[in-house]
Backbone as CSV, one residue per row, in Angstrom:
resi,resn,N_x,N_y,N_z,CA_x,CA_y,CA_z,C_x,C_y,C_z
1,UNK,-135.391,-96.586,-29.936,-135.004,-96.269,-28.561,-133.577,-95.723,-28.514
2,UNK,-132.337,-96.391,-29.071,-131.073,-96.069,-29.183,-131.044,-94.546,-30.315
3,UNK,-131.799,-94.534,-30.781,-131.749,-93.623,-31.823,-131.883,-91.885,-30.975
4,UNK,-133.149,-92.194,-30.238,-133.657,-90.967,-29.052,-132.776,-90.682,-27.742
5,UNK,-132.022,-91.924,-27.609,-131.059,-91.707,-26.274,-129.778,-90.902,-27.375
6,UNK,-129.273,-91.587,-28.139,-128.302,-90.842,-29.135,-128.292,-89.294,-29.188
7,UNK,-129.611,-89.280,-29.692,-130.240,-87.693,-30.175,-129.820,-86.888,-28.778
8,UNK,-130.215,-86.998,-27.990,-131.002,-86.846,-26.247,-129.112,-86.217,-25.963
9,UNK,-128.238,-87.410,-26.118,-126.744,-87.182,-25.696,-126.485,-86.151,-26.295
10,UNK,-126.978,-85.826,-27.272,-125.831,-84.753,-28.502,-124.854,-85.544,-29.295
11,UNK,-124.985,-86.963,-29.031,-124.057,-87.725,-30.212,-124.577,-88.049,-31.675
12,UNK,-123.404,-88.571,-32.514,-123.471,-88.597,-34.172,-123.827,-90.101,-34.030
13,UNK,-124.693,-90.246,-34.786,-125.008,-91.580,-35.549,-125.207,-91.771,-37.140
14,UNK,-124.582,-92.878,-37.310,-124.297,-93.330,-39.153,-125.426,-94.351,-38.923
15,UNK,-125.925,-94.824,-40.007,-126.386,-95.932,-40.370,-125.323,-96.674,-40.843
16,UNK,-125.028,-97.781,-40.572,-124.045,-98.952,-41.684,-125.204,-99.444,-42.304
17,UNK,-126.099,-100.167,-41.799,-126.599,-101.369,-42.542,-127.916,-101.303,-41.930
18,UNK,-129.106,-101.841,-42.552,-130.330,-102.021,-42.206,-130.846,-103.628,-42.967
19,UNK,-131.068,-104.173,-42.490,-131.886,-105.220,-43.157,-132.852,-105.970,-42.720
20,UNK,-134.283,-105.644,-43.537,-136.116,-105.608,-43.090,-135.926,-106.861,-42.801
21,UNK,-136.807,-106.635,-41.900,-137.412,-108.515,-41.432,-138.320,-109.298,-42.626
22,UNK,-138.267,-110.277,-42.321,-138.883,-110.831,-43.830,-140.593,-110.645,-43.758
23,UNK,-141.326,-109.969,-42.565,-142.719,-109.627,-42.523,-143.146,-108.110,-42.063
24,UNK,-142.039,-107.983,-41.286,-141.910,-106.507,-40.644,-140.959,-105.725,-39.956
25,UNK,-140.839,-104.462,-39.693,-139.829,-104.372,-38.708,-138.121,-104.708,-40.020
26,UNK,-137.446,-104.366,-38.532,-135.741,-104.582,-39.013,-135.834,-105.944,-38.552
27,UNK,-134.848,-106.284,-39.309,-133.826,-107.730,-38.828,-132.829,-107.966,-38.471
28,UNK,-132.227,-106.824,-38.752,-130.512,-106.448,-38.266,-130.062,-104.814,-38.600
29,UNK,-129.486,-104.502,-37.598,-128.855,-103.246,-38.057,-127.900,-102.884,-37.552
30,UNK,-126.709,-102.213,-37.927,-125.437,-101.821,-37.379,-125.472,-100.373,-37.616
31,UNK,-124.656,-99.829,-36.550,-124.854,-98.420,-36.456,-123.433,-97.856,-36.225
32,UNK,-122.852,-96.723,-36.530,-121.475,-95.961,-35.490,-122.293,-94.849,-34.799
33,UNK,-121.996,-94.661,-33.355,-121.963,-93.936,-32.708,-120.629,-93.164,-32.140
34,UNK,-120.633,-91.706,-32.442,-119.727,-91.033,-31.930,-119.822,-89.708,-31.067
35,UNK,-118.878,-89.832,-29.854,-119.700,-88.610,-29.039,-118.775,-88.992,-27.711
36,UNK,-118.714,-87.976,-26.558,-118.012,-88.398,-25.194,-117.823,-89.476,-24.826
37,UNK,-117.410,-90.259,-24.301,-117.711,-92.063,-23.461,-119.092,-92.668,-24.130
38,UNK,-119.171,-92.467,-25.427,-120.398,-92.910,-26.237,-120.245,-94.730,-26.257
39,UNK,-118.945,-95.325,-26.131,-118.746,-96.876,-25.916,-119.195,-97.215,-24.280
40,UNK,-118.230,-96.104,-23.626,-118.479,-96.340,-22.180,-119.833,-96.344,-21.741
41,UNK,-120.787,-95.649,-22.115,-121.999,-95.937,-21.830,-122.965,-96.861,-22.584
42,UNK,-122.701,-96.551,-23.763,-123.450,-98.113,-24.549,-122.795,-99.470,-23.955
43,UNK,-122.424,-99.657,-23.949,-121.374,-100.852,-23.819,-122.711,-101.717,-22.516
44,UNK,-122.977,-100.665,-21.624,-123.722,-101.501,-20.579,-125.145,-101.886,-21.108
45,UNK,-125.472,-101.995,-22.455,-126.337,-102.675,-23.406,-126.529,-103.285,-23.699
46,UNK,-125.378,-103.880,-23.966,-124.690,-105.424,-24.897,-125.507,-106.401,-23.997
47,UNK,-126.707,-106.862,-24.753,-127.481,-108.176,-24.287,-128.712,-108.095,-25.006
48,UNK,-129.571,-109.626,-24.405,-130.680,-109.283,-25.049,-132.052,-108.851,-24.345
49,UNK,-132.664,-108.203,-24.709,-133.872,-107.472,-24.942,-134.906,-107.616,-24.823
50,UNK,-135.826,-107.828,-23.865,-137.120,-108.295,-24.148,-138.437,-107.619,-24.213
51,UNK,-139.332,-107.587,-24.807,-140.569,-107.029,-25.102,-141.794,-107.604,-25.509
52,UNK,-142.911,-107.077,-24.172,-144.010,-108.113,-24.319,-144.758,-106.874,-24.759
53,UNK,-146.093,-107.077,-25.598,-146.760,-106.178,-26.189,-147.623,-106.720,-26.927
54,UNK,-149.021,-106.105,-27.360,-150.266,-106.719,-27.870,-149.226,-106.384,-29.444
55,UNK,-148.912,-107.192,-30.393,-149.014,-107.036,-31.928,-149.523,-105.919,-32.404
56,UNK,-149.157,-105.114,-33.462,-149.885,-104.462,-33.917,-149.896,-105.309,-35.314
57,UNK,-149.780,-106.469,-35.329,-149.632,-106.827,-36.853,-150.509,-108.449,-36.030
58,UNK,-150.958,-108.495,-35.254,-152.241,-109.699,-34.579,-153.468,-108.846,-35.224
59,UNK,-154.248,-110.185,-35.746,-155.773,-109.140,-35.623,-156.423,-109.656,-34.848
60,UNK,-155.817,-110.596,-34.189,-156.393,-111.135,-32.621,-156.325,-110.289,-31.479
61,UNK,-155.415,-109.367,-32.026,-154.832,-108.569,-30.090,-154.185,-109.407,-29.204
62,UNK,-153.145,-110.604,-29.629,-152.700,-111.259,-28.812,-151.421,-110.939,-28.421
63,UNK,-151.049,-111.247,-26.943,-149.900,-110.456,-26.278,-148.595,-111.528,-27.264
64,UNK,-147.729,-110.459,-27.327,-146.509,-111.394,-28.127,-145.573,-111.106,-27.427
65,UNK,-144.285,-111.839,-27.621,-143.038,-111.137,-26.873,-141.913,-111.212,-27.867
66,UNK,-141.013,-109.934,-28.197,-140.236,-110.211,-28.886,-138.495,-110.232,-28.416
67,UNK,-137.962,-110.652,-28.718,-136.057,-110.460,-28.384,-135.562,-109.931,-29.763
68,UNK,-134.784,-108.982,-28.803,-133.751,-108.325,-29.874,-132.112,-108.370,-29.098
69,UNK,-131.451,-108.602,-29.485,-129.724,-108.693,-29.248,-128.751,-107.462,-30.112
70,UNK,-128.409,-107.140,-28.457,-127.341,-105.844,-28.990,-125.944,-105.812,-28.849
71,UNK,-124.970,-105.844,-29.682,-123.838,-106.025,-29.697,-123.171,-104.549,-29.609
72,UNK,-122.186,-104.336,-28.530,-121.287,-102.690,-29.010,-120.070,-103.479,-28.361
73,UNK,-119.164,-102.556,-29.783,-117.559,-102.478,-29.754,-117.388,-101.200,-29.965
74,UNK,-115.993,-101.323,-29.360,-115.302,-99.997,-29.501,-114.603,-99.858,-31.081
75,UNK,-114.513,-98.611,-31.682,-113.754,-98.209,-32.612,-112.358,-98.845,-32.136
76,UNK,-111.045,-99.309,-33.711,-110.752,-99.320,-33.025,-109.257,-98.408,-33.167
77,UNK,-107.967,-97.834,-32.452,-107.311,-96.688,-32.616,-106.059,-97.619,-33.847
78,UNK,-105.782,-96.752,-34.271,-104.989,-96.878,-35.585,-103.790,-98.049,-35.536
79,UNK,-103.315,-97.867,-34.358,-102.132,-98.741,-33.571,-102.489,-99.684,-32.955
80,UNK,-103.732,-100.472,-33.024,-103.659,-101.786,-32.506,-104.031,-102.217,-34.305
81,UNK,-103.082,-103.244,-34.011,-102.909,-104.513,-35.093,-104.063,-105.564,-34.850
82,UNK,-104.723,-105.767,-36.040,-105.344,-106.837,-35.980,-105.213,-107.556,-37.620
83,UNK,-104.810,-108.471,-37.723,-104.490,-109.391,-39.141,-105.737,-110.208,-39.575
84,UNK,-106.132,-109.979,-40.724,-107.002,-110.217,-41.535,-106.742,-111.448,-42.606
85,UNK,-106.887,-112.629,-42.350,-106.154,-113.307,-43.622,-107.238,-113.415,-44.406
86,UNK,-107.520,-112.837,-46.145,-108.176,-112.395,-46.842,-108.932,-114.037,-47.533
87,UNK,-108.126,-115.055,-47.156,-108.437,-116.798,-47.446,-109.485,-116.394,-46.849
88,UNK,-109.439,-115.959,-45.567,-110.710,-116.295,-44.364,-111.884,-115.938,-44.242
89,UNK,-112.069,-115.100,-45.732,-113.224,-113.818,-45.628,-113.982,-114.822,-46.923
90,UNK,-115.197,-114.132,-46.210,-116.371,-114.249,-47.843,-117.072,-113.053,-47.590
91,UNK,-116.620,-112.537,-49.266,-117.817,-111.409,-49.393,-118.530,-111.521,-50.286
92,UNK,-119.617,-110.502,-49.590,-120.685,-110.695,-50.770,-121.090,-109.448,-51.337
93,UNK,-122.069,-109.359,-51.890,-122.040,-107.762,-52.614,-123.293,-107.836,-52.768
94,UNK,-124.343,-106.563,-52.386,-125.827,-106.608,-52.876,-126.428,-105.663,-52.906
95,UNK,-127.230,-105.352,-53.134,-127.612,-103.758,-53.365,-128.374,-102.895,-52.267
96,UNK,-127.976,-101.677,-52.030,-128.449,-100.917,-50.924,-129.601,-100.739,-50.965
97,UNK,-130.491,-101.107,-49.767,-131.569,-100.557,-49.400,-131.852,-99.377,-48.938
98,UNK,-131.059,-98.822,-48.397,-131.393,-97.624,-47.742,-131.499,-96.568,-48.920
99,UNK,-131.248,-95.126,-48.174,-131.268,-94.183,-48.900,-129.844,-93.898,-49.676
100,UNK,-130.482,-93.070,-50.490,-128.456,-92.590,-51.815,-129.537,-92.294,-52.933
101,UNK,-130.880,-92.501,-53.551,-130.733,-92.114,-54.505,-130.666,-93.215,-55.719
102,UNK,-130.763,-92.902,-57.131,-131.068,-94.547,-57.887,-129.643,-94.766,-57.975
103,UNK,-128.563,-94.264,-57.883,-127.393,-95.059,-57.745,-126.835,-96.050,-56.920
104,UNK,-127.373,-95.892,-55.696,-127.286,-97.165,-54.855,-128.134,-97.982,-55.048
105,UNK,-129.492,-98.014,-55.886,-130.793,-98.737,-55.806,-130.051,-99.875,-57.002
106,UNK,-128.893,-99.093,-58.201,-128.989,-99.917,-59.330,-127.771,-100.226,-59.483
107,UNK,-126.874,-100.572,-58.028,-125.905,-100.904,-58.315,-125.554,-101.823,-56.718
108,UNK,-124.302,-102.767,-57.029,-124.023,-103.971,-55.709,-123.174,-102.985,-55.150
109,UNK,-123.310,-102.274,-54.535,-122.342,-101.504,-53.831,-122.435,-101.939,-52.485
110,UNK,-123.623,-102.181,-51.592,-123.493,-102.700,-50.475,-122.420,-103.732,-50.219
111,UNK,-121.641,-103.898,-48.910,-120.601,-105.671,-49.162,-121.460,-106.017,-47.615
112,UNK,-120.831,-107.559,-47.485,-120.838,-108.645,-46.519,-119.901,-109.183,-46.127
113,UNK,-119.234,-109.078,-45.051,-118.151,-109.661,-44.765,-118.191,-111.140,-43.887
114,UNK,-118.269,-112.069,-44.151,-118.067,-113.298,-42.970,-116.294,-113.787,-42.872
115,UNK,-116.611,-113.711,-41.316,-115.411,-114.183,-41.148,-115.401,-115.555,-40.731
116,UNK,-114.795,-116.534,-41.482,-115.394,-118.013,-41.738,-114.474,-118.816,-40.723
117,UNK,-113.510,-118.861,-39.867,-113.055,-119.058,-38.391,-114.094,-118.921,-37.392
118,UNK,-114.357,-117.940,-37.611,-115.175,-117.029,-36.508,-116.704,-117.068,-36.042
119,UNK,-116.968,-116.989,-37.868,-118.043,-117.055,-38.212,-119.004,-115.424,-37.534
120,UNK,-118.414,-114.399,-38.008,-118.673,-113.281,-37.402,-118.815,-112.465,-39.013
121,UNK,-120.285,-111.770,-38.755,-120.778,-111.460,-39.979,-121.037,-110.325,-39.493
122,UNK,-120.151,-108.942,-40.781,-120.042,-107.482,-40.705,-121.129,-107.247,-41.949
123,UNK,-121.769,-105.694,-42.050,-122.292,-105.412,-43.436,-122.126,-104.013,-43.001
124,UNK,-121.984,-103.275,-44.341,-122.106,-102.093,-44.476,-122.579,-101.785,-45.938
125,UNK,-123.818,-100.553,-45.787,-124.460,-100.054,-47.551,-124.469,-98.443,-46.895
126,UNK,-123.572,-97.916,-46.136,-123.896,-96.776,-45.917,-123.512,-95.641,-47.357
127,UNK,-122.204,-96.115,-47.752,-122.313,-95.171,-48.737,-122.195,-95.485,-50.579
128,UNK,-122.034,-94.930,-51.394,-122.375,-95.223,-52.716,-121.010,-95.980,-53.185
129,UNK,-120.164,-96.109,-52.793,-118.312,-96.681,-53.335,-118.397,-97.958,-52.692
130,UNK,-118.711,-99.176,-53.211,-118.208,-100.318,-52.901,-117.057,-100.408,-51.965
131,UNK,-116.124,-99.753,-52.103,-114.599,-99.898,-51.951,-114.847,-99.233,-50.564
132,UNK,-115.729,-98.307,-50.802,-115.970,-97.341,-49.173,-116.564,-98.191,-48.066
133,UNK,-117.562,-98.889,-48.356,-118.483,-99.796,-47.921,-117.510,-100.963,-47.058
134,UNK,-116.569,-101.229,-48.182,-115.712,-102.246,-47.657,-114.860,-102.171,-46.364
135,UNK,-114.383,-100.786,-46.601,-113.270,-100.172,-45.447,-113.793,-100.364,-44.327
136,UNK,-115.383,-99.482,-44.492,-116.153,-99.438,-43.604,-116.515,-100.741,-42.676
137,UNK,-117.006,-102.015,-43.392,-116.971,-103.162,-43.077,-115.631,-103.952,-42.388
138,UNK,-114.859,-103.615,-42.904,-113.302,-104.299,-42.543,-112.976,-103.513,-41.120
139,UNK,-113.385,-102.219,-41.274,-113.114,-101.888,-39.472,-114.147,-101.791,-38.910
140,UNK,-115.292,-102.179,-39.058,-116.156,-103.134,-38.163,-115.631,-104.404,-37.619
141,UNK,-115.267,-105.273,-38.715,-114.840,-106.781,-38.595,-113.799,-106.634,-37.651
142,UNK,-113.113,-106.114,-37.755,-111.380,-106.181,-36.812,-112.051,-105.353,-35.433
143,UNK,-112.697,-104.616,-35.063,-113.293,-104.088,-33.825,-114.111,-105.271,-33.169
144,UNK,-115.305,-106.341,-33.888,-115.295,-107.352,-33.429,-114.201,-108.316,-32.893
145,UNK,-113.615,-108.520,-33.948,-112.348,-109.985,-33.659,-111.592,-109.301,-32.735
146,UNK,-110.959,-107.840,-32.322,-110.322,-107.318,-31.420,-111.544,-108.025,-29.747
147,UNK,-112.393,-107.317,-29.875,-113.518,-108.095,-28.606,-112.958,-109.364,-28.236
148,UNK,-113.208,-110.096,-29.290,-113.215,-111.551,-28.797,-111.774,-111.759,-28.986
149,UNK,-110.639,-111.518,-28.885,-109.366,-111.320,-29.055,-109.014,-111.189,-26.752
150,UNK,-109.587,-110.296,-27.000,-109.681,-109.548,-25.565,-109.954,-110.255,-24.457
151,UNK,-111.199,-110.860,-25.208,-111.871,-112.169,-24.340,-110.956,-113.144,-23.927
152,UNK,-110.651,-113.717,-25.051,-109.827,-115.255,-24.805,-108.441,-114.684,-24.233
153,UNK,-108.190,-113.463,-24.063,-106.936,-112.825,-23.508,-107.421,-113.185,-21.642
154,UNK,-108.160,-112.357,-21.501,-108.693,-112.411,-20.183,-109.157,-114.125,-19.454
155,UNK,-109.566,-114.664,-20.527,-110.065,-116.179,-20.084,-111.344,-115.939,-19.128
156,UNK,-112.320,-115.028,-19.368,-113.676,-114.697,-19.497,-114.323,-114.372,-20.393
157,UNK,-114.825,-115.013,-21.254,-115.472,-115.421,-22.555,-116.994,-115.265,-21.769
158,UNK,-117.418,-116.398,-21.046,-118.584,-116.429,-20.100,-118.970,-115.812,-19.733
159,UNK,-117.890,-114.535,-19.210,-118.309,-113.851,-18.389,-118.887,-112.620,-19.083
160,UNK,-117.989,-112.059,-20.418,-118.136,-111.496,-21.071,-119.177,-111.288,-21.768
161,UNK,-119.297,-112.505,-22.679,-120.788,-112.562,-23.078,-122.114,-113.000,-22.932
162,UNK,-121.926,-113.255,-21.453,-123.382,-114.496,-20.582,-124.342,-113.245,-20.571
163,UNK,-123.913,-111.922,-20.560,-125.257,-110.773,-20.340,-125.979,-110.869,-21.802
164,UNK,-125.420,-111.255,-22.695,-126.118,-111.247,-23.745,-126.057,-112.708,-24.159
165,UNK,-125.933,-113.951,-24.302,-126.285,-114.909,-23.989,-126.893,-115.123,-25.576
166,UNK,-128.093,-116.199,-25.235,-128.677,-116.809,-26.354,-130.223,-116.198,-26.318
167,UNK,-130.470,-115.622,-27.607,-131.361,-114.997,-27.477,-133.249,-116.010,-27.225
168,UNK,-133.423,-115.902,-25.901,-134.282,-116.952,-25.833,-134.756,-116.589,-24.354
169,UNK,-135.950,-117.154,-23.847,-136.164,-117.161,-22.700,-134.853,-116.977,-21.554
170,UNK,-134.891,-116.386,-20.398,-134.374,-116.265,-18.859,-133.077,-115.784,-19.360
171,UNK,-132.441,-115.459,-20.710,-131.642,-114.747,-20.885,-131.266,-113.262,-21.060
172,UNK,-132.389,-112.313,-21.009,-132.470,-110.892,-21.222,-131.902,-110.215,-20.380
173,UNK,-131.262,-109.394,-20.335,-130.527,-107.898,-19.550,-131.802,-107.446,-19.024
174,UNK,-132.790,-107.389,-20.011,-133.977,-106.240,-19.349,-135.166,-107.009,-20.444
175,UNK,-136.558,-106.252,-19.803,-137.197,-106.654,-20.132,-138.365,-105.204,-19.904
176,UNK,-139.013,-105.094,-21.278,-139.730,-103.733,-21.519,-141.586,-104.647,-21.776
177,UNK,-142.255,-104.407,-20.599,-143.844,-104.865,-20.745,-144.454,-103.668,-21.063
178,UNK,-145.378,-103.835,-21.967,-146.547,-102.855,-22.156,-148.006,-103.478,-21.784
179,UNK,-147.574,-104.829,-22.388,-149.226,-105.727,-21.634,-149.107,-106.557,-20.577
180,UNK,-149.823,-107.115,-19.874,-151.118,-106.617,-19.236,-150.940,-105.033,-18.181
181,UNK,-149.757,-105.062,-17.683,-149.091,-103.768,-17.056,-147.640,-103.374,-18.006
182,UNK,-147.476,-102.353,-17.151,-146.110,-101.324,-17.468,-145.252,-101.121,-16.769
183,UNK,-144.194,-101.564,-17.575,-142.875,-101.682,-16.712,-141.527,-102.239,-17.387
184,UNK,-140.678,-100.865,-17.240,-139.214,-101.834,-17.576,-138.565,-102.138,-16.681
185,UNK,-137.774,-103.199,-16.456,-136.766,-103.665,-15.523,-135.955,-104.297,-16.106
186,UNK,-134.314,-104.113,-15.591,-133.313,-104.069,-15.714,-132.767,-105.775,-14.773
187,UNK,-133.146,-106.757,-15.226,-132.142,-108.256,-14.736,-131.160,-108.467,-13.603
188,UNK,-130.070,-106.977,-14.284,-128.517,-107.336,-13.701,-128.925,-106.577,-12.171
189,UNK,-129.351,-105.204,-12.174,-129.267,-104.205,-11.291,-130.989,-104.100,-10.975
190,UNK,-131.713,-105.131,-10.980,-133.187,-104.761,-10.806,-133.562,-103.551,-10.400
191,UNK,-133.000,-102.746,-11.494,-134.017,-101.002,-11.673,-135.125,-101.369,-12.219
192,UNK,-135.910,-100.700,-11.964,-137.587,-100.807,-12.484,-138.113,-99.392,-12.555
193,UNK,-138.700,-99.349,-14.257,-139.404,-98.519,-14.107,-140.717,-98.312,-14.827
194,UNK,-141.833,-97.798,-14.208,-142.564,-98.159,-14.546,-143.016,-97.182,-15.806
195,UNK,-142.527,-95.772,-16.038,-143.010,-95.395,-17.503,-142.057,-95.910,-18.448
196,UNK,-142.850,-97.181,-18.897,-142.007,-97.955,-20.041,-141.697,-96.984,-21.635
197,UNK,-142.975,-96.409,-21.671,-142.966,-95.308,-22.584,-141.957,-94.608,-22.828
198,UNK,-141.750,-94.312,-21.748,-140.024,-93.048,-21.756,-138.627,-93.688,-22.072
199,UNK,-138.849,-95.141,-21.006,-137.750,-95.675,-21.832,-137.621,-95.960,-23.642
200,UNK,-138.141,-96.344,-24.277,-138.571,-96.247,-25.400,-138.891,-95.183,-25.865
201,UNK,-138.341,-94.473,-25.419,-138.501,-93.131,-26.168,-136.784,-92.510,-25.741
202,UNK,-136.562,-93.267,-25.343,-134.783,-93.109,-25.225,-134.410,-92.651,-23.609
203,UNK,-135.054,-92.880,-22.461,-134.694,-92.714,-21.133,-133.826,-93.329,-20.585
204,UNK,-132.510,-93.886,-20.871,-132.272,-94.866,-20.397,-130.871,-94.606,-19.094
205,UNK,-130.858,-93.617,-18.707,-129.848,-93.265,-17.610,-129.541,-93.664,-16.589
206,UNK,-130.461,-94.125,-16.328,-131.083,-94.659,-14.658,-130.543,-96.081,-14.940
207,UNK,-130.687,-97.033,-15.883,-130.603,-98.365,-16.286,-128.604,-97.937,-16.469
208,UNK,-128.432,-97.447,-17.466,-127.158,-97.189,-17.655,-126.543,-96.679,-16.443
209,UNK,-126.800,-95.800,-15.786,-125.794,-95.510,-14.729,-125.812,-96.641,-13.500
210,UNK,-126.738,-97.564,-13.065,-126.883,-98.328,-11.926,-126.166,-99.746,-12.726
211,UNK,-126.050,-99.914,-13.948,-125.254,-100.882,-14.429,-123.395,-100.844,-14.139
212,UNK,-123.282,-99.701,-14.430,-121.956,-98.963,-14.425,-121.319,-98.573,-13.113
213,UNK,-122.332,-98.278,-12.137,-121.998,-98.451,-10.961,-121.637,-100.005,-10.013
214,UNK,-122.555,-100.460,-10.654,-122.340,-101.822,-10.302,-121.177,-102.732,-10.701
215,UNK,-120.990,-102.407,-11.870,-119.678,-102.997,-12.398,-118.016,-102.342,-11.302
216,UNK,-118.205,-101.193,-11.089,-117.235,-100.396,-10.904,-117.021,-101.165,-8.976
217,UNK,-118.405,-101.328,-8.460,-118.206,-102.106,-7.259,-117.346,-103.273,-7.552
């Protein structure tokens, strides 16, 4: 869906990281997006996700529902400081899944960053240099901890992150049905629409702009 709204904008997207679910599907993935107010409009994303839909992996045909949780930060500009104490980190190193070719297949070039305060976990296998991977990861990590930096600045933490919440029942931003009817709707700004299809296929303007308006009230 993010991939087709991306395309749709005229913006650049990287892969950082992909990692399969242990039966199907992704399990996690981090992305850069770059392009006009490409934060300013993602940003009204950040939550979780819901989706009801017959399985295609049931051989019952039974309706399932799944959650997915989306996190966006801003890049961040050269001149804000953020300190890293290197005690605080665990990395790990493992080998790229994605694409590169048998040099990434036969080597730990992918890293993992946890930040063990925080407990805020970066990855990047986008490219073949460990060392690249890392950079890459390390200004991920500091664009997070800047967020929550921001947060406890403001003393809305709650407020900040209650749209995305705990990924679980009555917590979703939105919610995308395909079974028994069709329909996405939007939680914060109850937009509704009913070709769920399109949203999922990257429509998402209508949801994004009535979020953004709303905030701006």
């Amino acid at each position: 869906m993010y991939d087709r709204y991306i395309q749709a904008k005229g913006f650049e997207m990287e892969v950082l990281d992909v990692q399969p679910g242990d039966e199907a599907g992704i399990k996690s993935a981090a992305f850069a997006v770059r392009g006009p107010y490409a934060y300013g409009l993602l940003k009204a994303e950040r939550g979780v996700h819901r989706l009801v839909r017959i399985s295609p992996f049931d051989a019952n045909k039974r309706r399932h529902t799944s959650f997915a949780s989306l996190d966006v930060v801003a890049e961040l500009d050269e001149d804000v400081e953020i300190e890293v104490n290197e005690a605080d980190l665990r990395v790990d190193t493992y080998r790229s899944s994605g694409a590169g070719g048998q040099h990434v297949n036969k080597t730990d070039s992918a890293i993992r960053l946890t930040h063990l305060p925080t407990g805020i976990v970066v990855s990047c296998q986008a490219e073949r240099s460990q060392h690249k991977n890392r950079a890459k990861a390390m200004s991920l990590l500091k664009a997070r901890l800047y967020e929550a930096t921001q947060d406890e600045k403001r003393r809305d933490m709650e407020k900040f992150y209650g749209a995305k919440g705990e990924i679980a029942w009555g917590s979703q931003i939105r919610s995308y049905v395909l079974q028994p009817y069709t329909m996405a709707k939007d939680h914060r700004t109850d937009v509704e629409i009913g070709n769920v299809q399109a949203v999922l296929d990257g429509d998402l303007d209508r949801f994004i702009q009535a979020y953004l308006k709303q905030r701006g009230r």
